[in-house]
C-alpha positions in Angstrom: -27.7 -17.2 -15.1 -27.0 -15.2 -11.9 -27.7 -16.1 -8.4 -29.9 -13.5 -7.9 -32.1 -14.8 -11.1 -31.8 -18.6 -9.7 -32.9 -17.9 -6.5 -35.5 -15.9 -7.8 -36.7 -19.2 -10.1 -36.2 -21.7 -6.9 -38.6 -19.5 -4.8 -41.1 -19.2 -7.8 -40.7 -23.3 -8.2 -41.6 -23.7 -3.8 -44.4 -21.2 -4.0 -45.7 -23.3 -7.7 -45.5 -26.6 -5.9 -47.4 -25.3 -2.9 -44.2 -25.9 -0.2 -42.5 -23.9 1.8 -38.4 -24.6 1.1 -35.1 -23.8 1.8 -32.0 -24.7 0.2 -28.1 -24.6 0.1 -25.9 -25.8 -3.1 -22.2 -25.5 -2.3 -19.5 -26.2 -5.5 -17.3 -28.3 -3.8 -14.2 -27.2 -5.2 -14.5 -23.7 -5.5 -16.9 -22.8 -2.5 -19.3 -20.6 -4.8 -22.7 -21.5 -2.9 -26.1 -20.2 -3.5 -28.5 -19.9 -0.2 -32.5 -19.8 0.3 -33.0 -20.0 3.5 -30.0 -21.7 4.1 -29.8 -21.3 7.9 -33.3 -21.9 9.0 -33.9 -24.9 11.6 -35.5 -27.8 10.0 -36.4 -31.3 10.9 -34.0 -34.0 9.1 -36.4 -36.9 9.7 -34.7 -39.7 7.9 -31.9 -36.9 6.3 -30.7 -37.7 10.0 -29.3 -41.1 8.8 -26.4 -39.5 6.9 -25.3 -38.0 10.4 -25.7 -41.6 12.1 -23.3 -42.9 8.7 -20.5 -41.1 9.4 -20.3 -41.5 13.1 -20.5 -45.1 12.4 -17.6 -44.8 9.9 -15.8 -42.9 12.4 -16.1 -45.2 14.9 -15.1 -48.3 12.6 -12.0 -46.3 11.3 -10.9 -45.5 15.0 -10.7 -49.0 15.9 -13.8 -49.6 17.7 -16.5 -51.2 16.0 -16.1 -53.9 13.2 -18.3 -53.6 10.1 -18.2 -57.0 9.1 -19.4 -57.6 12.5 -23.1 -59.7 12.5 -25.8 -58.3 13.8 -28.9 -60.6 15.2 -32.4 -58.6 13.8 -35.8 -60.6 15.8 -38.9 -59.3 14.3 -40.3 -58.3 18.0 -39.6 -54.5 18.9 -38.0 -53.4 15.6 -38.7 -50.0 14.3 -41.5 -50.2 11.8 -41.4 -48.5 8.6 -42.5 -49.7 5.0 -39.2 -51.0 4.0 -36.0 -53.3 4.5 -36.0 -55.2 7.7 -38.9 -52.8 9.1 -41.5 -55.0 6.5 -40.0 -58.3 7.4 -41.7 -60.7 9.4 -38.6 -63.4 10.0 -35.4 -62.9 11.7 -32.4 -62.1 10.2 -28.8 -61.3 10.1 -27.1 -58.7 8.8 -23.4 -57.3 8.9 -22.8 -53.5 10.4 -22.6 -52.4 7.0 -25.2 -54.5 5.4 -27.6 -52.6 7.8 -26.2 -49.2 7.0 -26.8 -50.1 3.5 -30.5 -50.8 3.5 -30.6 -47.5 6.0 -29.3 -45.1 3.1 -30.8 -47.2 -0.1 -34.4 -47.8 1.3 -34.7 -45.6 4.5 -35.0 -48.7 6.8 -35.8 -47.3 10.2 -35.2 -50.8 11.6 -31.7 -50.8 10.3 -30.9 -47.4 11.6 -32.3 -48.1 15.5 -30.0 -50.8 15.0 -27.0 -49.4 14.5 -28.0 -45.9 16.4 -28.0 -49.0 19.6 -24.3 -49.8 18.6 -23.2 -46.3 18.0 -25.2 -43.8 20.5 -27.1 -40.4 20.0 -24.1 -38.9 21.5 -21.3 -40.2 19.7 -23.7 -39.2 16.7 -23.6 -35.4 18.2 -20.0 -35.2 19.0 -19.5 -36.5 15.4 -21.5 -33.8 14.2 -20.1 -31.4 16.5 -16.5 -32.2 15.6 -17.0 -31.0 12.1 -18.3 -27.9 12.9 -22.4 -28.4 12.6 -23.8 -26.4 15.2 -27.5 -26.2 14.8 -27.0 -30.2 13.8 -27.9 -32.1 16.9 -29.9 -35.9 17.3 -32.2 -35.8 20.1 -33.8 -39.0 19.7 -34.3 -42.3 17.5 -36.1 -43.1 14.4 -38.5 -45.1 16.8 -39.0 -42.8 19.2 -39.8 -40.2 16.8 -42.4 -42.3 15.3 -44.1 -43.4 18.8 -44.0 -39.9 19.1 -46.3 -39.0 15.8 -48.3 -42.5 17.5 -49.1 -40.6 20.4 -49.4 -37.0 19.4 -51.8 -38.2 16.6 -54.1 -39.5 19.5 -56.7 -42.5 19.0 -57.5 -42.1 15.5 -54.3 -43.3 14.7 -53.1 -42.5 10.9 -56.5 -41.0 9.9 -56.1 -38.0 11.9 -53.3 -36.8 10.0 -55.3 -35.8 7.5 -55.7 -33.1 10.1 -54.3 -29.7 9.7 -55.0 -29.6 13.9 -53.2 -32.6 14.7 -50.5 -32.1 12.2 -50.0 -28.8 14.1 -49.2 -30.5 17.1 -46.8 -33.1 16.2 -43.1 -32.7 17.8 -42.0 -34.5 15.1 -42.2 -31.4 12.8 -40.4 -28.7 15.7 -36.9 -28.8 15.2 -36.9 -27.4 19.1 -37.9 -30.6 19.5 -37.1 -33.3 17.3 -33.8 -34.3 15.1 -32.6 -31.1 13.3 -30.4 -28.9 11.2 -30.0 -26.6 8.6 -29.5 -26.7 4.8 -26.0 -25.0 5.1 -24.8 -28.0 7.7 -25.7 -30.4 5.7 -23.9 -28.9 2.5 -21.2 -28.6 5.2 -21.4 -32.6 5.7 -21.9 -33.5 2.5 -18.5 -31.6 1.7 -16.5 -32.6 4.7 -17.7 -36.1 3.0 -16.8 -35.8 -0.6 -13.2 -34.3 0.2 -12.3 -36.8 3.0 -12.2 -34.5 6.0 -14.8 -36.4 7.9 -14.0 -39.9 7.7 -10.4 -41.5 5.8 -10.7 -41.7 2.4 -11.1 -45.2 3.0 -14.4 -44.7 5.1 -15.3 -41.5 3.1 -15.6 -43.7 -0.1 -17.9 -46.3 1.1 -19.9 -43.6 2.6 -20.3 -42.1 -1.4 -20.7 -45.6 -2.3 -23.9 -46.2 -0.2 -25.2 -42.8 -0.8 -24.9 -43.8 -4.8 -26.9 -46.6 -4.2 -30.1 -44.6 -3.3 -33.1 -46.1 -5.2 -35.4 -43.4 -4.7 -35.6 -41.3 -7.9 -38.6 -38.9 -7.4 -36.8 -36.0 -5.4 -33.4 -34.7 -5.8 -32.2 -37.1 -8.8 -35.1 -36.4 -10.9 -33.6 -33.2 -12.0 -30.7 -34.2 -13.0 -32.2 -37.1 -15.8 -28.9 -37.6 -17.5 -26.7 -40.8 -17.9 -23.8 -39.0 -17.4 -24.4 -36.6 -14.3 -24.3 -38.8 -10.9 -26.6 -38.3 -8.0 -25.8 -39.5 -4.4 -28.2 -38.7 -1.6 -30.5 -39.2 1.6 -34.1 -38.5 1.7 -36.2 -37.5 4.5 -39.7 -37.5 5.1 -42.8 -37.1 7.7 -46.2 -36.0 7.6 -46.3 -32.3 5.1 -42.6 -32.7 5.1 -40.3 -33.6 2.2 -36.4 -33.1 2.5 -33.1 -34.5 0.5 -29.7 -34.0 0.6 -27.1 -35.1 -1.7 -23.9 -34.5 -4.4 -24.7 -33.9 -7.6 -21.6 -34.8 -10.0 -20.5 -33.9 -13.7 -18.9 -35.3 -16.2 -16.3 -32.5 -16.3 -15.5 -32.8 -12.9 -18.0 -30.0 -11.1 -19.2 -31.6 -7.5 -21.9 -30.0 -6.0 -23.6 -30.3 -2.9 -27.6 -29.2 -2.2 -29.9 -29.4 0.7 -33.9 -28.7 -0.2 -36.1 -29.1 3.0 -40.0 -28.5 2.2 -43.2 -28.1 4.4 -46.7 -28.0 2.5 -49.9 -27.2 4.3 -51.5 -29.9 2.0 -51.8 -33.5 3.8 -52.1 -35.4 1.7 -49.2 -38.4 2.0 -48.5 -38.4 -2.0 -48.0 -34.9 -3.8 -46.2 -35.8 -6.5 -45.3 -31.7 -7.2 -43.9 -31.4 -3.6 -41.4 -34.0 -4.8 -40.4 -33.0 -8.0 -39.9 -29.7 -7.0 -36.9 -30.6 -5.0 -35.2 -31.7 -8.4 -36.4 -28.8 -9.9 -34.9 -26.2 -7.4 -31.6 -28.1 -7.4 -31.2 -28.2 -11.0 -31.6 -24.7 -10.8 -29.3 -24.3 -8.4 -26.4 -26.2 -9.7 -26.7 -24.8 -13.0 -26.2 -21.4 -11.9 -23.1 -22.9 -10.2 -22.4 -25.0 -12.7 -22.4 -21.9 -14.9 -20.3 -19.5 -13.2 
């Protein structure tokens, strides 16, 4: 398969699952890379979380913030969000790390305001900014974003979202104005991850570790249904949108990085094609790198 034939296929899969997407897959050895769109602005929604990782790992391994260090999580004016500590009801304490790993396994937005208070948008940005992600930039929480769906949804609350309209108007979905990237920078992180060069290998490991430990199956991993192929990666979602990025790794070795970001016109919270296609186009995608 040639690159021109796979991307062909990826953009037949978008336009079949009724999305709008665009991807990068980068071999992480060899550089070969196949692009779809690959440096259009997108919102990261919870994709973001890998950014807020590694600054957190780069703060730890410079000395200035303790893991192991215990964090006190009350249930009044935490993030809410369907999992982890954003479902709980009783307090709770958690290590630095223990919170970064129900951010990254289950998404918990709770978990992630948490450590974004130890850490800081900024020293999130410069992290970014230090390895060379320039359309990569955090602009504001995972709480704020979602008071910010609250109040651009108006009165009606949830219900209006079924609302082409009001969907429209959201700032969560404008990367001008919300947390954003591309699918190149985050291939770009992912690598800078997986060879060491963002974080020691010390840090860089447990940041593979966590990602490994991902539970949800229904995106990126389900294209790659194989005992012996390892997926690690960060999903991302808001209203119409439907993102993951990860490293997809062979048993001879090959590493591959991909970033699929989707829009649909459609809705509806659960469109079970809109998922699968992102395992679909990276299948595609590493298998024409794979291939090479």
């Amino acid at each position: 398969m040639n690159v021109p034939d796979a991307t062909d296929r990826i953009r037949a899969a978008f336009a079949d699952a009724g999305v709008t997407g665009w991807l990068h897959a980068l071999d992480l050895d060899s550089g070969a890379q196949l692009d779809v769109g690959a440096d259009q602005p997108v919102c990261t929604a919870s994709v973001h979380k890998l950014c807020l990782l590694v600054a957190l790992h780069e703060r730890a391994a410079a000395g200035h913030l303790d893991l192991t260090e215990a964090v006190d999580c009350p249930p009044d004016g935490r993030t809410p969000g369907p999992t982890g500590l954003a479902a709980m009801l009783d307090t709770a304490r958690l290590s630095l790390r223990d919170l970064a790993y129900l951010m990254m396994t289950v998404s918990d937005n709770a978990a992630a305001d948490l450590l974004l208070d130890r850490v800081g948008l900024e020293t999130v940005n410069r992290t970014t900014a230090r390895l060379g992600l320039d359309a990569t930039r955090a602009v504001e929480s995972f709480g704020a974003m979602l008071a910010g769906v609250r109040q651009d949804a108006g009165p009606a609350g949830a219900r209006a979202l079924a609302d082409p309209h009001v969907i429209a108007r959201l700032r969560a979905l404008d990367p001008a104005r919300s947390n954003r990237s591309t699918p190149r920078d985050m291939t770009r992180l992912l690598r800078a991850v997986w060879r060491d060069e963002a974080c020691t290998p010390e840090h860089g490991a447990a940041i593979r570790r966590v990602m490994g430990l991902q539970v949800w199956p229904h995106r990126l991993a389900s294209g790659f249904p194989f005992d012996d192929v390892h997926v690690a990666g960060k999903t991302g979602s808001l209203p119409t949108l439907r993102n993951e990025v990860g490293v997809v790794e062979y048993p001879d070795g090959g590493r591959y990085a991909v970033a699929v970001f989707t829009r649909t016109a459609h809705t509806a919270a659960v469109l079970p094609a809109a998922d699968a296609v992102i395992g679909t186009a990276a299948r595609i995608a590493v298998d024409a790198l794979h291939h090479r």
